[in-house]
C-alpha positions in Angstrom: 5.8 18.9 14.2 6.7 16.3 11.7 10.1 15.0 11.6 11.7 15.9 8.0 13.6 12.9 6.3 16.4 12.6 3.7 15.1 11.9 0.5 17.9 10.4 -1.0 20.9 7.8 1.0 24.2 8.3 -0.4 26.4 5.4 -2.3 27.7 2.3 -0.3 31.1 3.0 -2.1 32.0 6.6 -2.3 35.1 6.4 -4.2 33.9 3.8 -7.0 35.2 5.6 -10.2 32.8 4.1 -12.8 29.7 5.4 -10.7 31.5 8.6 -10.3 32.5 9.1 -13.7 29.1 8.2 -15.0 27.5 10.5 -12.3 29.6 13.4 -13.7 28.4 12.5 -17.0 24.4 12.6 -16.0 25.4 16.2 -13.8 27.1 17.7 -17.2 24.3 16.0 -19.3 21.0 17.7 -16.6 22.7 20.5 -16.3 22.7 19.1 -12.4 24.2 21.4 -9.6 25.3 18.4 -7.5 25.3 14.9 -7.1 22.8 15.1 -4.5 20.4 15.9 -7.2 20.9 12.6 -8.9 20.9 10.6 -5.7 17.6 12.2 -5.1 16.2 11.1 -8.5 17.1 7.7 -8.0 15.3 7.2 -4.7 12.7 8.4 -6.1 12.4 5.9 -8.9 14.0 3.1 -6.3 10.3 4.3 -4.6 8.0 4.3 -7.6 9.7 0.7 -8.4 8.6 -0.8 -4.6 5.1 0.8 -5.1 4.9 -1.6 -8.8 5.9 -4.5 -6.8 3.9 -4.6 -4.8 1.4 -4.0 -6.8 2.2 -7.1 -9.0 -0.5 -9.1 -7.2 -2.8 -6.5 -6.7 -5.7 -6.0 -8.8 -6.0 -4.3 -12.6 -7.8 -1.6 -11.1 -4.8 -0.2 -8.4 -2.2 -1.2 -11.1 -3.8 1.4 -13.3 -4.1 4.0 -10.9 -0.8 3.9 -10.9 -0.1 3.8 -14.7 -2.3 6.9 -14.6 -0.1 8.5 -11.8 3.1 8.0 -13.5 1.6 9.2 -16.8 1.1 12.5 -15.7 3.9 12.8 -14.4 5.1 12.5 -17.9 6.7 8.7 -17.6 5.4 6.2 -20.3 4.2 3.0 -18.8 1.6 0.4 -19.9 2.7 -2.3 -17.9 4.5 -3.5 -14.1 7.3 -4.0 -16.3 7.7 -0.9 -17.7 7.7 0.6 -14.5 10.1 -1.6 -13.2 12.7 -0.6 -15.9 12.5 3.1 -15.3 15.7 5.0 -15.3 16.9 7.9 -13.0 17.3 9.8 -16.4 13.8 9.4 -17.1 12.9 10.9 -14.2 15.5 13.8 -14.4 14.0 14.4 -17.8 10.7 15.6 -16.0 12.3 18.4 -14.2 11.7 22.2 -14.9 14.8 23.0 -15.5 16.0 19.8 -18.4 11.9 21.0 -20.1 12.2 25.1 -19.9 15.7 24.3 -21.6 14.4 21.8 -24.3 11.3 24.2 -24.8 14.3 26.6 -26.0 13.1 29.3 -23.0 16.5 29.2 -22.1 19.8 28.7 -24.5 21.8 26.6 -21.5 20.9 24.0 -18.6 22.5 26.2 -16.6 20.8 29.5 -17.7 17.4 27.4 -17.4 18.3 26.6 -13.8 19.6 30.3 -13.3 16.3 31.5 -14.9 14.2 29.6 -12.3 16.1 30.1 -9.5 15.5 33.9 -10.0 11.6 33.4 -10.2 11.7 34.3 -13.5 9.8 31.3 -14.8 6.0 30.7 -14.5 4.1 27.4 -14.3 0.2 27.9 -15.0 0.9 31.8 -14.0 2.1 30.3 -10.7 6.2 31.4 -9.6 8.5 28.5 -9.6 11.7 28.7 -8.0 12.4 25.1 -8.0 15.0 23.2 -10.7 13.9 20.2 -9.4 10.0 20.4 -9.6 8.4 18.0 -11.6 6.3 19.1 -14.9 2.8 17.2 -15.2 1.9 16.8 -18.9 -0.6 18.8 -18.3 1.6 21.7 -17.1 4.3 21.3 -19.6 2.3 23.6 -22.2 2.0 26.3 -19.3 5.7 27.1 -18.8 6.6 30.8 -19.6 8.9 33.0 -18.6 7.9 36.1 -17.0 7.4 39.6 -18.6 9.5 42.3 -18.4 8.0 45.5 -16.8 9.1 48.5 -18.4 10.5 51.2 -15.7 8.5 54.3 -15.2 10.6 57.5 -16.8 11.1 60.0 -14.0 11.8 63.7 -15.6 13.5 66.2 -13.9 10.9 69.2 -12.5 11.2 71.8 -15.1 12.1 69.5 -18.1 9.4 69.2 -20.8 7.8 65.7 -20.8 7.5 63.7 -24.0 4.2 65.8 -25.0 5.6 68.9 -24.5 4.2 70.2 -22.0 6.5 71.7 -18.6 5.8 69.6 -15.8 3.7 71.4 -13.1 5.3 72.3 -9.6 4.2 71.3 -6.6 3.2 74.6 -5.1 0.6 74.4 -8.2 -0.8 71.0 -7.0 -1.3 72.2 -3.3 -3.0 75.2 -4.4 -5.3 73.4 -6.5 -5.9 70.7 -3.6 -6.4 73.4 -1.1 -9.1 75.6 -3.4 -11.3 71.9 -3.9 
């Protein structure tokens, strides 16, 4: 069984107000349920940053695979430099919950992240229940929210139906059942 790993390593200085208030800002501003989320956004763009480093020597060819990569994804980069100056917004802007909101599925952050959370959102006709999945280009088109089924309408035994006609009892059903 494989060992599971933080994703995300928490700040050096925990009480540091200007990252604090700036961290409040990008929670209010994502529609974020914690802080945790944000660390996890930056280790993963402190991750994508080590990969362009060290592919800065590498050939055209692997530097482009991942230009392609990160384009999918949805982040706009032509060069080892671009990548290098990616933000932890950037990356937050990629999740389901900041593009059903700006897709105007949802009216709120919050109602977006409420929305997925209650598997009412579709990617590709697939359930998401994640905020924090990340939307391919591809994918971003595919996002709907699921249909509403309408309830069946039960009527009362001896209660005419919408066409008029007098439901039948069930002595009537076995009878017929019995004489097939």
């Amino acid at each position: 069984m494989k060992r599971k790993h933080k994703t995300y390593s928490r700040p050096k200085r925990p009480f540091n107000k200007v990252r604090i208030d700036e961290e409040a800002e990008i929670k209010k501003e994502f529609g974020l349920k914690n802080k945790k989320e944000i660390w996890k956004a930056e280790a993963k763009v402190k991750s994508i940053r080590e990969k362009a480093k060290k592919l800065i020597s590498a050939s055209p060819e692997e530097q482009r695979a991942l230009f392609e990569k990160l384009k999918k994804m949805g982040l706009n980069v032509n060069s080892i430099t671009d990548v290098l100056s990616l933000d932890k917004s950037d990356y937050l802007k990629r999740r389901l919950q900041t593009i059903v909101a700006n897709k105007k599925l949802a009216t709120t952050l919050k109602s977006a992240r409420q929305l997925i959370i209650h598997k009412k959102v579709l990617v590709d006709g697939e359930i998401v229940d994640s905020p924090s999945y990340i939307v391919s280009v591809g994918l971003e088109k595919k996002i709907s929210i699921k249909a509403k089924k309408k309830k069946e309408e039960k009527v009362p035994k001896g209660v005419p139906s919408k066409e008029g006609k007098e439901p039948k009892s069930e002595e009537e059903d076995r009878g017929k059942i019995k004489n097939e």
